[in-house]
C-alpha positions as a Markdown table, in Angstrom:
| # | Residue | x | y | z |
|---|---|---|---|---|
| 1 | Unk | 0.0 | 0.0 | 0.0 |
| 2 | Unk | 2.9 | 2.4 | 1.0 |
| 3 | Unk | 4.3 | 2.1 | -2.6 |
| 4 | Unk | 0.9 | 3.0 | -4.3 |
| 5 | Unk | 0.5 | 5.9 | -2.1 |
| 6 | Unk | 3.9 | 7.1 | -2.9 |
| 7 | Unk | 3.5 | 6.9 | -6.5 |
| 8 | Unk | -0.4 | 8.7 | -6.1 |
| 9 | Unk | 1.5 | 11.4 | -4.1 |
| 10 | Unk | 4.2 | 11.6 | -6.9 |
| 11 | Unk | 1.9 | 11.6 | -9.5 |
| 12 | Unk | -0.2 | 14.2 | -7.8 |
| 13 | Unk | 2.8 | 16.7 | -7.4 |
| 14 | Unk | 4.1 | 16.2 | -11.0 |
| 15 | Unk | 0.4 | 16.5 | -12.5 |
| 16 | Unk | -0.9 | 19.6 | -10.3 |
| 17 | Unk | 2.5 | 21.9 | -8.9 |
| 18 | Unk | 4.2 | 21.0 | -12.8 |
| 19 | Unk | 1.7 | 23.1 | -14.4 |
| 20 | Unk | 0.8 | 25.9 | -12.0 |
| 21 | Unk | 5.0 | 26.6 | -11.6 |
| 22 | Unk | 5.3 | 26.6 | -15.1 |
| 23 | Unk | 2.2 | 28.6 | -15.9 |
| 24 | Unk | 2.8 | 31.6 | -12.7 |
| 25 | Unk | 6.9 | 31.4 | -14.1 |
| 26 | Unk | 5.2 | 32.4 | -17.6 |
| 27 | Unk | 2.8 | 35.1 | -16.3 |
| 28 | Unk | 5.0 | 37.9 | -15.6 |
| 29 | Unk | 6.9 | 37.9 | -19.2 |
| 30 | Unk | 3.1 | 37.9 | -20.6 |
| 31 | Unk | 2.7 | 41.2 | -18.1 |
| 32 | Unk | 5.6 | 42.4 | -19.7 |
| 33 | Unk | 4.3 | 42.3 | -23.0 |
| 34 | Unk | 0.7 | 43.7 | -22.6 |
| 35 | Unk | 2.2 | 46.5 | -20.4 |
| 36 | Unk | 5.5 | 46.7 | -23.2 |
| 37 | Unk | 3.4 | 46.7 | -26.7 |
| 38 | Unk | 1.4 | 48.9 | -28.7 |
| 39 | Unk | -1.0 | 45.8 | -29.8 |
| 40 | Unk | -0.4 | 43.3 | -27.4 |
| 41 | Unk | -1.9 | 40.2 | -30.0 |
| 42 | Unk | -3.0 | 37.4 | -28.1 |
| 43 | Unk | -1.1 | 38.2 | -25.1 |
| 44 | Unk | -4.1 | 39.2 | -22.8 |
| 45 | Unk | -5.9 | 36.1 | -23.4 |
| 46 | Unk | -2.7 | 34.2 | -22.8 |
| 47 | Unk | -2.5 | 35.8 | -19.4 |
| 48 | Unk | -6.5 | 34.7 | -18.4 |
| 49 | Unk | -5.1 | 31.2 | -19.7 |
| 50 | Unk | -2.4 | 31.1 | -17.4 |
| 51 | Unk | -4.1 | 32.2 | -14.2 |
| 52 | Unk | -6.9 | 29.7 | -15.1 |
| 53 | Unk | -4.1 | 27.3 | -14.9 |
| 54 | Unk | -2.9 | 28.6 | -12.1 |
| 55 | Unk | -6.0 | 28.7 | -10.0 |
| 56 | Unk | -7.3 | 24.9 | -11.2 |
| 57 | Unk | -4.1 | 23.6 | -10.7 |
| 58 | Unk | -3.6 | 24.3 | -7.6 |
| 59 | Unk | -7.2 | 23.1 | -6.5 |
| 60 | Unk | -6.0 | 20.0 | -7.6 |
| 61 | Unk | -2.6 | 20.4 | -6.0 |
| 62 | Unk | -4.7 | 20.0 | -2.6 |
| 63 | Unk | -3.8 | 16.0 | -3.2 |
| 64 | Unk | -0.7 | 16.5 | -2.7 |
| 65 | Unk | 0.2 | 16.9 | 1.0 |
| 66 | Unk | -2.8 | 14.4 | 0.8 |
| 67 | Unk | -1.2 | 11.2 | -0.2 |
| 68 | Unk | 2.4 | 12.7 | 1.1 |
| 69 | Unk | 0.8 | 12.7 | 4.9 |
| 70 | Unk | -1.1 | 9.2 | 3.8 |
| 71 | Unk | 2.2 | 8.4 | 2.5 |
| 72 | Unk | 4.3 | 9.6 | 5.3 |
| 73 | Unk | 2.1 | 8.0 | 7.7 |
| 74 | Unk | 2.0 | 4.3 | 6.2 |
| 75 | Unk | 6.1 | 4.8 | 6.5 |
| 76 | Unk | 5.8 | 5.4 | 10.4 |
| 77 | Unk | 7.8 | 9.2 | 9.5 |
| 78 | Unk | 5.5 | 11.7 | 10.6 |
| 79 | Unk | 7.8 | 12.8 | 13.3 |
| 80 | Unk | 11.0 | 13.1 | 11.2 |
| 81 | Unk | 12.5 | 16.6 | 10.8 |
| 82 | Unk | 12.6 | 16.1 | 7.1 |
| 83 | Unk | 9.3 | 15.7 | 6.5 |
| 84 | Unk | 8.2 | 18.4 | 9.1 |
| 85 | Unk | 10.6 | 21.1 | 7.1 |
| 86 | Unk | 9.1 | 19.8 | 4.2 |
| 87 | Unk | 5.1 | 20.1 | 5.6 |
| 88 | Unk | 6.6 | 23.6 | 6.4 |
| 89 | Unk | 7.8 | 24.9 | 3.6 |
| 90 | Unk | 4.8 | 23.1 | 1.7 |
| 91 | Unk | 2.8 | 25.6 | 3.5 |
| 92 | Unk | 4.6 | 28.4 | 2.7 |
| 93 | Unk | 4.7 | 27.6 | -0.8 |
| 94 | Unk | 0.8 | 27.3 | -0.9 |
| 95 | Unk | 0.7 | 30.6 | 1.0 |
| 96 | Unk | 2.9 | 32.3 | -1.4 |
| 97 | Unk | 0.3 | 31.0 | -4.4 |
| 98 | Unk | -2.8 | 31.5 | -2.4 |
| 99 | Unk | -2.1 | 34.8 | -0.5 |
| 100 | Unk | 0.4 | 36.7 | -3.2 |
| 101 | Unk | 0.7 | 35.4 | -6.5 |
| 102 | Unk | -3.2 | 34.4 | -7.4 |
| 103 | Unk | -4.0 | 37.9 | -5.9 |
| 104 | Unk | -1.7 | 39.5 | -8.0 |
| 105 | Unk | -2.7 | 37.9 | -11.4 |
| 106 | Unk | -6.1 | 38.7 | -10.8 |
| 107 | Unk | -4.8 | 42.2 | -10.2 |
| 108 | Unk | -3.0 | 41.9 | -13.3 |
| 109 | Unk | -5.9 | 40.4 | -15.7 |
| 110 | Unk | -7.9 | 43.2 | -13.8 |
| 111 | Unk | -5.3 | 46.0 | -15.5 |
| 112 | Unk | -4.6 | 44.4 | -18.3 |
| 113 | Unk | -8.6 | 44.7 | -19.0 |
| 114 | Unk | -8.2 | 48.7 | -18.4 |
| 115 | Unk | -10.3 | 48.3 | -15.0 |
| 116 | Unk | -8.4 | 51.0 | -12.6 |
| 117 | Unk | -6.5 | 49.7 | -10.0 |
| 118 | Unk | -8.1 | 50.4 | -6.6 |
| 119 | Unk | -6.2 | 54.2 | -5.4 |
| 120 | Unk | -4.3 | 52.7 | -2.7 |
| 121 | Unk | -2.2 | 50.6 | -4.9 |
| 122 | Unk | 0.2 | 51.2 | -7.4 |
| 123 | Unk | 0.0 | 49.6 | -10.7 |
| 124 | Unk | 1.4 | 46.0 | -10.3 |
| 125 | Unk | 5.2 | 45.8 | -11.6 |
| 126 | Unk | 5.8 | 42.4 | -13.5 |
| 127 | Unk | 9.2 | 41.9 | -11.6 |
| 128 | Unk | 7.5 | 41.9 | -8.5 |
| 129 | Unk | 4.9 | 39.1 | -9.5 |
| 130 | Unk | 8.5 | 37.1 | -10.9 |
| 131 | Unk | 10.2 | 37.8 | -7.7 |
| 132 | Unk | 7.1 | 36.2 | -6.2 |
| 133 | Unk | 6.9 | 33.5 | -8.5 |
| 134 | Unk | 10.4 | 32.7 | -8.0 |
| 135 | Unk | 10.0 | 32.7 | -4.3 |
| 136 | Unk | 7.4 | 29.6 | -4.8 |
| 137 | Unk | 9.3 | 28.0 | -7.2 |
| 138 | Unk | 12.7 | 28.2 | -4.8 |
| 139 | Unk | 10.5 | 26.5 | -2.3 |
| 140 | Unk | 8.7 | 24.1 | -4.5 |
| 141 | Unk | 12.3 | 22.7 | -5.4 |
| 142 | Unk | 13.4 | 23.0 | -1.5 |
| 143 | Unk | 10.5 | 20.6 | -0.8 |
| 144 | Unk | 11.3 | 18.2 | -4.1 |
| 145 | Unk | 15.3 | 17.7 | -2.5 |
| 146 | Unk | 14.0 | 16.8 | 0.9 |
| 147 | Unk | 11.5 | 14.5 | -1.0 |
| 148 | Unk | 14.5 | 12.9 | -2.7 |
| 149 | Unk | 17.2 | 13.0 | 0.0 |
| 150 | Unk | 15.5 | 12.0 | 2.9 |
| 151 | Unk | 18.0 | 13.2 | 5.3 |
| 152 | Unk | 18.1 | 10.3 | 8.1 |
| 153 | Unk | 15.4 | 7.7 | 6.6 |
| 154 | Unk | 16.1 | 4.6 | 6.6 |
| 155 | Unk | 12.8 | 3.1 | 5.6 |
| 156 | Unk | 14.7 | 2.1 | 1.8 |
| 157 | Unk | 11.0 | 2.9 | 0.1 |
């Protein structure tokens, strides 16, 4: 059972966080051409596309830390510091996504679509949504390593 629910928990991470790094990674250059070009081509809907990605995607990524606590659990590790780091920065990553980087693509699309931004806040900058993006991405891979290395297991799953 343990190896099924490693390979649903593997499956789950490369199926849902695969697309939604790939897709928040391409949002900001697709900024930077709407913002950058006269006529901006297909560029607008690109950016809709990729935060529909983004935001279905990581509905989906929910499974993750799903079948990696069913996972964990089944390999008697839930106590490890590994896998606590990882549950950590798991969280962070999701916060980063839920809390900054969704908000800001929809601030974005919201721009894009010549609604005005709300007077408190500045017109987003497409660095800062990278620098965001990057920040998830850095964890993302943190968590992936830890995955792999498994500092201290010895269950030889």
């Amino acid at each position: 059972m343990t190896k099924i629910l490693l390979s649903l928990h593997v499956l789950a991470a490369i199926i849902a966080v695969g697309p939604v790094t790939v897709a928040a990674s391409m949002f900001p250059a697709t900024l930077r051409r709407v913002h950058g070009e006269a006529d901006p081509g297909d560029a607008r809907p690109t950016l809709r596309t990729l935060h529909r990605i983004c935001r279905v995607y990581s509905g989906i990524g929910v499974a993750v830390p799903l079948f990696g606590l069913a996972t964990a659990s089944s390999l008697g590790v839930l106590g490890d510091a590994w896998l606590i780091t990882s549950i950590l920065l798991t969280a962070a990553a999701a916060g980063v996504l839920a809390l900054l980087i969704l908000p800001a693509q929809d601030r974005a699309l919201a721009e894009a679509a010549g609604s005005p931004a709300p007077s408190a806040q500045a017109p987003l900058r497409p660095g800062r949504l990278a620098a965001l993006t990057g920040v998830f991405n850095l964890l993302w891979a943190t968590v992936t390593v830890l995955m792999i290395i498994r500092p201290g297991s010895t269950t030889g799953v």
